[in-house]
Backbone as a ProteinNet text record, in pm:
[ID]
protein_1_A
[PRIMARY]
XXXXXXXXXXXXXXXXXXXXXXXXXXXXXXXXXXXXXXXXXXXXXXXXXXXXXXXXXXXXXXXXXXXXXXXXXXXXXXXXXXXXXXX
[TERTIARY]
83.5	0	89.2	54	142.6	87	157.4	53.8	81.7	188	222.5	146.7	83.6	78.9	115.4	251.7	384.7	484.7	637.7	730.5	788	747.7	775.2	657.3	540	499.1	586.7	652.1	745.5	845.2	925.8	991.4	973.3	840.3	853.6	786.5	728	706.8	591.6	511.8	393.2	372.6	497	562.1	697.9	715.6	785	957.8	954.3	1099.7	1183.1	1206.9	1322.2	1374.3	1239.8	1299.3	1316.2	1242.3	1250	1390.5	1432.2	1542.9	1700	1653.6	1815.2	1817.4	1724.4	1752.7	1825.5	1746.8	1822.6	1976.7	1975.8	2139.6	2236.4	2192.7	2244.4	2294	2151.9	2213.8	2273	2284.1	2388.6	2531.6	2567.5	2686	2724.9	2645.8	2639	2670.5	2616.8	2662.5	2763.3	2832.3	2922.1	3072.7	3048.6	3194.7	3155.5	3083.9	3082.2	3123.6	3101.8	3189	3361.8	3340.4	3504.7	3562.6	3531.2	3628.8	3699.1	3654.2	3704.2	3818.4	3797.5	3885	4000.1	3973	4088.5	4215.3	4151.6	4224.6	4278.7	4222.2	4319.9	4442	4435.3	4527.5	4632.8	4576.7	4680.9	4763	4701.8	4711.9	4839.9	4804.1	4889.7	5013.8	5005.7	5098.7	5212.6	5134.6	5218.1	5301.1	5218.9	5272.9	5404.4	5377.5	5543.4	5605.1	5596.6	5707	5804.6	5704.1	5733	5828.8	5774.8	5829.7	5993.5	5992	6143	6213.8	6168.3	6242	6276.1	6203.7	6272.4	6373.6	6383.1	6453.9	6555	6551	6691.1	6772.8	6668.9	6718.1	6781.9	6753.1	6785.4	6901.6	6937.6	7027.6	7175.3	7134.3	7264.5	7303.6	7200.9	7229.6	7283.9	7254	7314.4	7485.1	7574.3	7726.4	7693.2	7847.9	7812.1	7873.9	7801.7	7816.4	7923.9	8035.2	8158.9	8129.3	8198.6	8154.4	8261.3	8213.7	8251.7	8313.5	8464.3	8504	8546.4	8502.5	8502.2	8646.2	8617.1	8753.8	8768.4	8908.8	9022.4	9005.4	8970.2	8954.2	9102.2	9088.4	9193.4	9265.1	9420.4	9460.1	9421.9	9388.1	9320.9	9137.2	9134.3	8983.3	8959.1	9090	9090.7	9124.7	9169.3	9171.9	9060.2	9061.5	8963.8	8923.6	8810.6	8827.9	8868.4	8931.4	8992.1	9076.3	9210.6	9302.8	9404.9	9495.7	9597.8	9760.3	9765.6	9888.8	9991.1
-116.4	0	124.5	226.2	298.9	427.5	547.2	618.9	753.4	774.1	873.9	882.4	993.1	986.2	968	1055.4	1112.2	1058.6	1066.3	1070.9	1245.5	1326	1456.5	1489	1385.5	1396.2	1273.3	1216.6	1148.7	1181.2	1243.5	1344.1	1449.4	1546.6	1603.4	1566.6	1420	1398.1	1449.4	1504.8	1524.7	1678	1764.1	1862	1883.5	1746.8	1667.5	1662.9	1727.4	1697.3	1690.4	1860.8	1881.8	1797.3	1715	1695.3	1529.3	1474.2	1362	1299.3	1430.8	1398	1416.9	1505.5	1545.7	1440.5	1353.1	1229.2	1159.5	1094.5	1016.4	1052.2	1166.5	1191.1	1195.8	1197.7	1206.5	1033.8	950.1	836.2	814.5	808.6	757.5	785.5	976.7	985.7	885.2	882.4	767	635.8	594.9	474.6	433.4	557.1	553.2	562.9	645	643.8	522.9	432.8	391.3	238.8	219.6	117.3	183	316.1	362	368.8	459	443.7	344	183.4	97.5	45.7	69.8	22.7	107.3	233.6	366.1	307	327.3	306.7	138	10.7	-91	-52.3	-11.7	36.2	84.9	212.6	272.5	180.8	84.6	-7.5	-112.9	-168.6	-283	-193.1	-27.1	23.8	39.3	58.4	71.7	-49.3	-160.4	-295.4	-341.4	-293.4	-350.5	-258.1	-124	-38.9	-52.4	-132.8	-142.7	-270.8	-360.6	-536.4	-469.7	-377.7	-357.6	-240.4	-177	-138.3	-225	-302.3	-433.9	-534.7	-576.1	-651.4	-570	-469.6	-378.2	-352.6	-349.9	-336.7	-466.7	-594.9	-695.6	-762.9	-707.8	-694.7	-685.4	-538.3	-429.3	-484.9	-568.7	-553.2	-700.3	-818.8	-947.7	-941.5	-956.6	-1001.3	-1122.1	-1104.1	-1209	-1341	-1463.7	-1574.9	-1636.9	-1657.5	-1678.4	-1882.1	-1894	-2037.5	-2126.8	-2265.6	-2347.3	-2428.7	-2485.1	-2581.4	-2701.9	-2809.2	-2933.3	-3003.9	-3059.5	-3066.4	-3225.7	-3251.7	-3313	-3454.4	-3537	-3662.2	-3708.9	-3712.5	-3727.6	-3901.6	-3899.4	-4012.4	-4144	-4143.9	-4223.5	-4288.7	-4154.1	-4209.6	-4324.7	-4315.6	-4401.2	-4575.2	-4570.7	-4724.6	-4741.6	-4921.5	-4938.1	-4960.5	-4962.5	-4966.6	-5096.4	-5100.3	-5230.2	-5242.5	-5175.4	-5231.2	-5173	-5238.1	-5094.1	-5139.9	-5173.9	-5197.9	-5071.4
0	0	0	-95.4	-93.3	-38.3	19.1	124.4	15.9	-25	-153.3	-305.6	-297.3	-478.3	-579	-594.4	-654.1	-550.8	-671.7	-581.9	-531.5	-557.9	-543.5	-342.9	-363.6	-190.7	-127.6	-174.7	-119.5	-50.2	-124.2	-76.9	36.7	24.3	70.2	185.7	224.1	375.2	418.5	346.7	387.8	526.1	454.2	462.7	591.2	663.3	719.4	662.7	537.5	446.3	520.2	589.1	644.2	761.2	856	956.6	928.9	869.2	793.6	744.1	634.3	522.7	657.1	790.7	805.5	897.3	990.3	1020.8	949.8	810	780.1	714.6	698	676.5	807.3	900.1	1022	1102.4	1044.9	1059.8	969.6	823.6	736.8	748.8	789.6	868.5	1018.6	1108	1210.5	1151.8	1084.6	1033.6	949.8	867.3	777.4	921.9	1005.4	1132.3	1199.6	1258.7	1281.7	1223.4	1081.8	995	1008.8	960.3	902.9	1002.9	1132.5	1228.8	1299	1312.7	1336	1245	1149	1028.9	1019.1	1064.1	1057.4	1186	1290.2	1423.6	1395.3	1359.9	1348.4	1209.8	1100.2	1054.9	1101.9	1197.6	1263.1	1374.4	1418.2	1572.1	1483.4	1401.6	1302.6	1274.6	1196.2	1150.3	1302.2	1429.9	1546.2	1578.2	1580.2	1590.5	1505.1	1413.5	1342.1	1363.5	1373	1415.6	1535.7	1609.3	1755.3	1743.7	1659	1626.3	1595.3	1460.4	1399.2	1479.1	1621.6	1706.4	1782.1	1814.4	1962.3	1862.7	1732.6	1665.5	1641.6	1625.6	1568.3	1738.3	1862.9	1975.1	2009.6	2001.2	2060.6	1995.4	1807.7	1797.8	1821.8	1838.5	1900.6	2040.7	2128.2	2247.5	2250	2177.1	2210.7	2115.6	2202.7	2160.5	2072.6	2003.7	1910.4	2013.6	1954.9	2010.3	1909.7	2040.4	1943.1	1920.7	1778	1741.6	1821.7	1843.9	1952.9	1854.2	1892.4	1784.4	1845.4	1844.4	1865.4	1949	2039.3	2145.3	2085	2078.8	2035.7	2148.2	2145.5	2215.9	2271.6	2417.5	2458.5	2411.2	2479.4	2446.1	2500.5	2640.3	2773.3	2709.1	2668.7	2631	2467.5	2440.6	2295.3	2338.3	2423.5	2462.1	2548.7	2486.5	2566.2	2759	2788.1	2991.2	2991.1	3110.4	3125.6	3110.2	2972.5	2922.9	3005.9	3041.9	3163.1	3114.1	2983.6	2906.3	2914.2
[MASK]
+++++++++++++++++++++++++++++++++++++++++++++++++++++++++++++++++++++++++++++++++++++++

């Protein structure tokens, strides 16, 4: 059932326009920050997160000495015969 004649009393709300039309622009702004702003601030939250990741990696860096390499110890002479043998 349609309560309008025209779309021109549609519009105008049944002289209702103004207060009619700035609602709904008022929620569509409401609803448009309310999608975008979540999406804005994790951008920004992720862009903080790796900044933060390649300061603590560039920090933990600089701060660990190098680990000098370990080279394999030379088996003594005692330990090449066998137990038991006392030649």
């Amino acid at each position: 059932m349609i309560q309008f004649e025209n779309f021109q009393d549609f519009i105008a709300m049944g002289g209702y326009a103004a207060n009619v039309w700035s609602v709904y622009a008022m929620f569509a702004v409401f609803l448009a920050f309310n999608l975008l702003w979540p999406l804005r601030k994790k951008k920004q939250l992720m862009r903080e997160i790796k900044r933060r990741q390649i300061v603590n990696e560039q920090a933990h860096k600089q701060a660990e000495p190098e680990t000098p390499v370990m080279q394999p110890l030379e088996p003594l002479a005692d330990a090449a015969s066998p137990a038991g043998d006392k030649s």
